[in-house]
GUPA-413506 format. One record per residue (C-alpha): residue in three letters; y negated, x, z negated. Coordinates in steps of 0.2 Angstrom, whole numbers, padded with zeros to 4 digits, always signed. Example, Ala and Ser with C-alpha at 12.3 -4.5 7.8 and 13.67 -1.06 7.14 Angstrom:
REM GUPA-413506
ALA+0022+0062-0039 SER+0005+0068-0036 
REM end
This chain:
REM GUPA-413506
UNK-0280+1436+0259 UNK-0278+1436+0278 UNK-0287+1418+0285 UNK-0292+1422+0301 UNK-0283+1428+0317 UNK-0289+1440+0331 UNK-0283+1446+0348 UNK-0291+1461+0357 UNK-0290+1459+0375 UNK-0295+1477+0381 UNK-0296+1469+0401 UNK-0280+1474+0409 UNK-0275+1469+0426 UNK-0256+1464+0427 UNK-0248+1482+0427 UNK-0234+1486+0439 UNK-0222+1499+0436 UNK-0224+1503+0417 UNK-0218+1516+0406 UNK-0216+1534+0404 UNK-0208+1536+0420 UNK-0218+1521+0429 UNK-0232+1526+0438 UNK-0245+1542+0432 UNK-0259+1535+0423 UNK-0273+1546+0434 UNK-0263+1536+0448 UNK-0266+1518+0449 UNK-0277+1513+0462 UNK-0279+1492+0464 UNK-0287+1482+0476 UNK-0302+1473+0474 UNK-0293+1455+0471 UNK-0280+1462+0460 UNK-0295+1469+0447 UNK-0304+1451+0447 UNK-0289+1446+0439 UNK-0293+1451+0421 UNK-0308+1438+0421 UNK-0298+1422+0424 UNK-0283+1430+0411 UNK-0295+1430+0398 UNK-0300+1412+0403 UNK-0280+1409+0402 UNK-0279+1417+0387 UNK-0293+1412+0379 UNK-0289+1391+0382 UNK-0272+1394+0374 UNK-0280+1403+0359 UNK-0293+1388+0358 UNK-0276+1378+0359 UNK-0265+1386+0345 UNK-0280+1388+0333 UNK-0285+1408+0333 UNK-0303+1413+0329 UNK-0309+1427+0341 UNK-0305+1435+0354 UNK-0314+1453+0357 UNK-0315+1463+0374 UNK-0320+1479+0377 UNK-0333+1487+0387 UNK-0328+1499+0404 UNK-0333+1502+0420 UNK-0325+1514+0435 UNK-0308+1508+0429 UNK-0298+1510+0447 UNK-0282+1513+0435 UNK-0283+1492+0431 UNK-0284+1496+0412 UNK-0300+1489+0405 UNK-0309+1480+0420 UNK-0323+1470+0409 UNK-0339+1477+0413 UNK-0351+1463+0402 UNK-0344+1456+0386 UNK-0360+1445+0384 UNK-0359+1439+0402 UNK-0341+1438+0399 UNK-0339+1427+0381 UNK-0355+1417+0388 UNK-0344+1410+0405 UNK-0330+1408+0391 UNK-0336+1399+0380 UNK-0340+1383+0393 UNK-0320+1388+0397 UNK-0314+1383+0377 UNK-0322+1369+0364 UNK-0323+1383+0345 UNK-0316+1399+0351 UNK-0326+1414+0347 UNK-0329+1431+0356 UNK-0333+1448+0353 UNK-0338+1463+0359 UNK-0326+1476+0356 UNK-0338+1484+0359 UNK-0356+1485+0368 UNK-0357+1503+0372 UNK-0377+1508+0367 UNK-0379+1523+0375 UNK-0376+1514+0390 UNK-0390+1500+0387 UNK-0408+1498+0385 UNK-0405+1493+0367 UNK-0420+1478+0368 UNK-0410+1472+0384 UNK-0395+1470+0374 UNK-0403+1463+0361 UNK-0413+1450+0373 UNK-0395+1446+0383 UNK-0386+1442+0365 UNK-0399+1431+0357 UNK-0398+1420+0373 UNK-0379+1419+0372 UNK-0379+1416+0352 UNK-0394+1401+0356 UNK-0382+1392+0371 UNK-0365+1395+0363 UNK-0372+1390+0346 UNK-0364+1406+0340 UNK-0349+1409+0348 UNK-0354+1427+0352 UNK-0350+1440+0339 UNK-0360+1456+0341 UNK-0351+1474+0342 UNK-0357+1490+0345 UNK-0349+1508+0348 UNK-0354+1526+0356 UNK-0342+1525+0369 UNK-0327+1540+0373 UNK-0326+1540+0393 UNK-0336+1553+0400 UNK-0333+1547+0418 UNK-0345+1530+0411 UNK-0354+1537+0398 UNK-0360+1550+0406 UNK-0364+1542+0424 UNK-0376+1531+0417 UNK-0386+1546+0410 UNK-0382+1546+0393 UNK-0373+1560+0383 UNK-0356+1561+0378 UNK-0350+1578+0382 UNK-0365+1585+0369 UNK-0356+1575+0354 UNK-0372+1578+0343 UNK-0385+1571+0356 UNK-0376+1557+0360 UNK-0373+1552+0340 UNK-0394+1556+0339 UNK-0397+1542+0354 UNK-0384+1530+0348 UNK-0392+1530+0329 UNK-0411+1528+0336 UNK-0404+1514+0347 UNK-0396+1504+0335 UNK-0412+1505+0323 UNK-0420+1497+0339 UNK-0408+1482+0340 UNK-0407+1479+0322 UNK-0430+1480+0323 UNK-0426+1467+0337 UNK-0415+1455+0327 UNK-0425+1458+0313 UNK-0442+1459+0314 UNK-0455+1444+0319 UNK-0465+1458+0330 UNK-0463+1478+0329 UNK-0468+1495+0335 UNK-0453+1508+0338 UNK-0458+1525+0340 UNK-0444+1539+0341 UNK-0437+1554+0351 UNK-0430+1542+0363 UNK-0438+1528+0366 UNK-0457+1522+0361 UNK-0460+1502+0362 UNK-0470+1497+0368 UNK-0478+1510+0373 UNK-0497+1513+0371 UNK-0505+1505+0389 UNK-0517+1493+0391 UNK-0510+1473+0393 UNK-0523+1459+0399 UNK-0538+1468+0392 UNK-0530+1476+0376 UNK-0521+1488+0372 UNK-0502+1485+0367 UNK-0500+1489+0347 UNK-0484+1477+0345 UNK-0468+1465+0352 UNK-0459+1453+0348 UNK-0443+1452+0356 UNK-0441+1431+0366 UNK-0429+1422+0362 UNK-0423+1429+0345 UNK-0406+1424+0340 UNK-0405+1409+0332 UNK-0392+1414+0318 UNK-0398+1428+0308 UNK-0394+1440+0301 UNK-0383+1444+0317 UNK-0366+1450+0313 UNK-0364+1466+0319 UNK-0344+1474+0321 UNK-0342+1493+0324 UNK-0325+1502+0325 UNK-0323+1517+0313 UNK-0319+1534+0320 UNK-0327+1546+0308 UNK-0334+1548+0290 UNK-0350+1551+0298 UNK-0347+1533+0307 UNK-0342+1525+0291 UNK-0360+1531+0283 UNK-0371+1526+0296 UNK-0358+1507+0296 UNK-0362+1506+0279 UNK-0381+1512+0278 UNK-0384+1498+0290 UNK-0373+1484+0285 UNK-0362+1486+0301 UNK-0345+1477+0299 UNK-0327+1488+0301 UNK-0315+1488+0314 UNK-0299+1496+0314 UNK-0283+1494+0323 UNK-0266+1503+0328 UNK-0269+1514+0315 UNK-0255+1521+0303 UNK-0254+1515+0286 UNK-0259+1531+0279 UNK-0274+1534+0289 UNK-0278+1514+0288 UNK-0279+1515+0268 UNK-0289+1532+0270 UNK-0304+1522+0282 UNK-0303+1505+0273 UNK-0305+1514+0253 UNK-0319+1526+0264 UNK-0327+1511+0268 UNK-0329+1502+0254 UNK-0335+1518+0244 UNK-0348+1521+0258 UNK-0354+1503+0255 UNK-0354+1504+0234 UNK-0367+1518+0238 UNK-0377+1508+0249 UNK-0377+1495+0238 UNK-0368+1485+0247 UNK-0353+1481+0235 UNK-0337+1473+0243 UNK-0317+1469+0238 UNK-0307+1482+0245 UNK-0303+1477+0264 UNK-0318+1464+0265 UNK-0326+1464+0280 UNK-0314+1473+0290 UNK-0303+1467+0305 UNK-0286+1476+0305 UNK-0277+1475+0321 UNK-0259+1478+0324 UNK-0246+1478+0336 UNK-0235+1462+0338 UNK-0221+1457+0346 UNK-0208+1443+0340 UNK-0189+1442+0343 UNK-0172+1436+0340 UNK-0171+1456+0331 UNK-0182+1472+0327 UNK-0171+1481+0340 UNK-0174+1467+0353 UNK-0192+1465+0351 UNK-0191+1488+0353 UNK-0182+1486+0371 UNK-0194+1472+0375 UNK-0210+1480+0370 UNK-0206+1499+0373 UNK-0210+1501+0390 UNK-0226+1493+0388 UNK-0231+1501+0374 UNK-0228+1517+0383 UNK-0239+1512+0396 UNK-0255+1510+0384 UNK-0253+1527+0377 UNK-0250+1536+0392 UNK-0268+1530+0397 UNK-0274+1531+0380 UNK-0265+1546+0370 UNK-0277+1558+0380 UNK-0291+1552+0374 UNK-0289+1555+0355 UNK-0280+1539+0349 UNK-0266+1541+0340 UNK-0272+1538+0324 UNK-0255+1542+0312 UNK-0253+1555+0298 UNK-0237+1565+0295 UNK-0226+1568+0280 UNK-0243+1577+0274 UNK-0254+1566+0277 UNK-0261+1576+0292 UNK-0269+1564+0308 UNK-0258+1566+0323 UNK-0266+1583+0334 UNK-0275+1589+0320 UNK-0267+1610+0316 UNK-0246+1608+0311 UNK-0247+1587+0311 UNK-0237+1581+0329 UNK-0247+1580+0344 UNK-0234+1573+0356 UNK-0237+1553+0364 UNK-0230+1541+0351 UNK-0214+1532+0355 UNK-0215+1514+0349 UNK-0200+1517+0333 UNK-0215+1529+0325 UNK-0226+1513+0327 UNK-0214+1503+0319 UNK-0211+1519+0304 UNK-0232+1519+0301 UNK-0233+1498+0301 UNK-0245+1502+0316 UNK-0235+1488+0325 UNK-0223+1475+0318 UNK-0209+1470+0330 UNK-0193+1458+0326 UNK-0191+1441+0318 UNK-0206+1432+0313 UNK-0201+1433+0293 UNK-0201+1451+0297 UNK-0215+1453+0306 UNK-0224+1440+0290 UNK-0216+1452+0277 UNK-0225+1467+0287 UNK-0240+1460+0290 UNK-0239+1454+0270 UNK-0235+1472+0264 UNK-0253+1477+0269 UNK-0261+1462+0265 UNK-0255+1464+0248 UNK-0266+1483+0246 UNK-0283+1474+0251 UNK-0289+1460+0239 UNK-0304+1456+0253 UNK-0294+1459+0271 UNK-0296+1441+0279 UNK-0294+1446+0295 UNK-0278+1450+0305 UNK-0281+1455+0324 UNK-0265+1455+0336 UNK-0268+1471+0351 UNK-0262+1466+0366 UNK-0250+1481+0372 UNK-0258+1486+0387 UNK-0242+1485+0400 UNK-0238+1470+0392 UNK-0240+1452+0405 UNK-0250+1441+0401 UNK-0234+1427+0401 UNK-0225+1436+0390 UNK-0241+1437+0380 UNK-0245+1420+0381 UNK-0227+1416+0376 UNK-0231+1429+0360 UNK-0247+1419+0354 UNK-0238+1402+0355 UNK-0223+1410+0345 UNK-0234+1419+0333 UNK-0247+1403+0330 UNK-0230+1392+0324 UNK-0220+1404+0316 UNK-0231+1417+0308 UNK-0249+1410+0305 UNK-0243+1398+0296 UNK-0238+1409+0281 UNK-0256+1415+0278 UNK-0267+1400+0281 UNK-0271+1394+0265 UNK-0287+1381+0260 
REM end
């Protein structure tokens, strides 16, 4: 049963001109002051959260981002400067992309936050999907294979780190230490200072693949998965828990996964359409191009896969695949309870922030949702 509430902040700046026919995507350009804005929204947004009672709030990793789309360039930093800003809220990394970190370094940086927040940081780690980033930072993403290779030697690093007293790693990317002389010896071992002080470190990843799901489940990585249709959402989460039972990791359907959604509240379903529409547009005109419409047609078939549709989503096949709730609050409870009802172990519900959406109308969202929606899950 859902008992804990999410938001995912991707890092936005306030959008002008949103929709289909507002601006091209590729053509946003903002100034220096307008992209600083997404820090102190998240300090907003994440004070108000503190306020109503949510659990985390997650942000995602980017860099380059001109457009104004996802501005956040640390999520470590970022949750560190937010946690002096709130008194219980935590915050994730949605998600710490690897291939562009020296997994030790990452490791060092989040066991320092997890000591002075006293937890308050929740670990997340993904491969990444922009080339412009990935790829500038001199890691592969264009070579799909290579970049998985890199990203599965690196997360056997950071789990060593979080793990292991001292240690020796010795792959195809990365030997540590390596084998030079140190003060008159020469280096067999490390031990990673400081080490977090709540172990073993929780560790989110999203799923994309059934390749992702076994690595997730080999290593006891917890599941993300949001906006996806109901059809593809069941597929992951039953994947999931199957790739865990072998592991031997044995879990209630829907346990340990955050499933995000859509959400916006109004007097009707068609009001809270017109209100959100344009912003919904917005998001998917920067984000259908890169793979993630994650719906199934009549057939079951994902959304650009051979004969399934592979135009941008309008926000009424949202609605139709339960990827977003819109209307009433009893509506929107009686959706959100429809999946909850599939998954024994789901506890956690995650709001997605529609990327064209302001963040006052979103603020006035969370306040609405905390009084009139949360309550019908919160249970002792």
């Amino acid at each position: 049963m859902i008992k804990k509430f999410h938001v995912l902040y991707v890092g936005q700046i306030e959008l002008d001109n949103v929709g289909l026919d507002g601006t091209p995507a590729n053509e946003r350009r903002y100034s220096d002051q307008e992209l600083r804005e997404a820090f102190f929204t998240a300090r907003d947004v994440a004070q108000l959260m503190d306020e109503l009672g949510f659990d985390v709030l997650w942000t995602a990793e980017h860099h380059f981002q001109r457009e104004g789309y996802e501005v956040f360039p640390n999520l470590i930093q970022l949750g560190l400067w937010l946690a002096t800003q709130t008194k219980r809220l935590k915050f994730g990394c949605a998600f710490n992309i690897l291939p562009m970190w020296h997994p030790i370094r990452l490791a060092e940086d989040y066991a320092m936050a997890d000591i002075v927040t006293d937890g308050r940081i929740v670990m997340g780690v993904g491969r990444g999907y922009h080339t412009r980033e990935v790829e500038t930072f001199g890691a592969p993403l264009l070579d799909a294979a290579k970049n998985r290779e890199l990203f599965e030697e690196q997360l056997q690093l950071l789990l060593t780190c979080f793990n292991q007293q001292t240690f020796h790693h010795k792959g195809k990317f990365y030997e540590c230490p390596p084998p030079v002389e140190y003060r008159g010896y020469k280096l067999a071992d490390v031990t990673m200072v400081p080490r977090p002080k709540h172990l073993p470190v929780e560790i989110w990843m999203p799923i994309a693949s059934g390749k992702t799901i076994e690595l997730m489940a080999q290593n006891g990585l917890k599941a993300m998965v949001t906006l996806n249709g109901e059809k593809i959402l069941d597929d992951v989460i039953r994947a999931y828990q199957a790739a865990c039972l072998k592991h031997g990791r044995q879990k209630e359907l829907g346990e340990d996964v955050i499933w995000g959604a859509g959400v916006y509240l109004a007097d009707s379903r068609e009001a809270a359409i017109r209100a959100l529409e344009p912003a919904h547009d917005e998001r998917f005109k920067w984000f259908a191009p890169f793979g993630f419409v994650r719906y199934a047609d009549e057939q079951g078939r994902t959304w650009g896969s051979p004969g399934a549709p592979t135009t941008v989503p309008k926000l009424a096949d949202g609605v139709k695949q339960k990827a977003w709730f819109c209307g009433p609050p009893k509506e929107v409870i009686d959706g959100i309870k429809s999946i909850e009802a599939k998954y024994p172990g789901l506890e956690h519900f995650m709001i997605h922030w529609a990327e064209g959406l302001g963040p006052e109308a979103f603020k006035e969202q969370l306040r609405w949702f905390a009084k009139d929606v949360m309550p019908a899950f919160r249970r002792a």
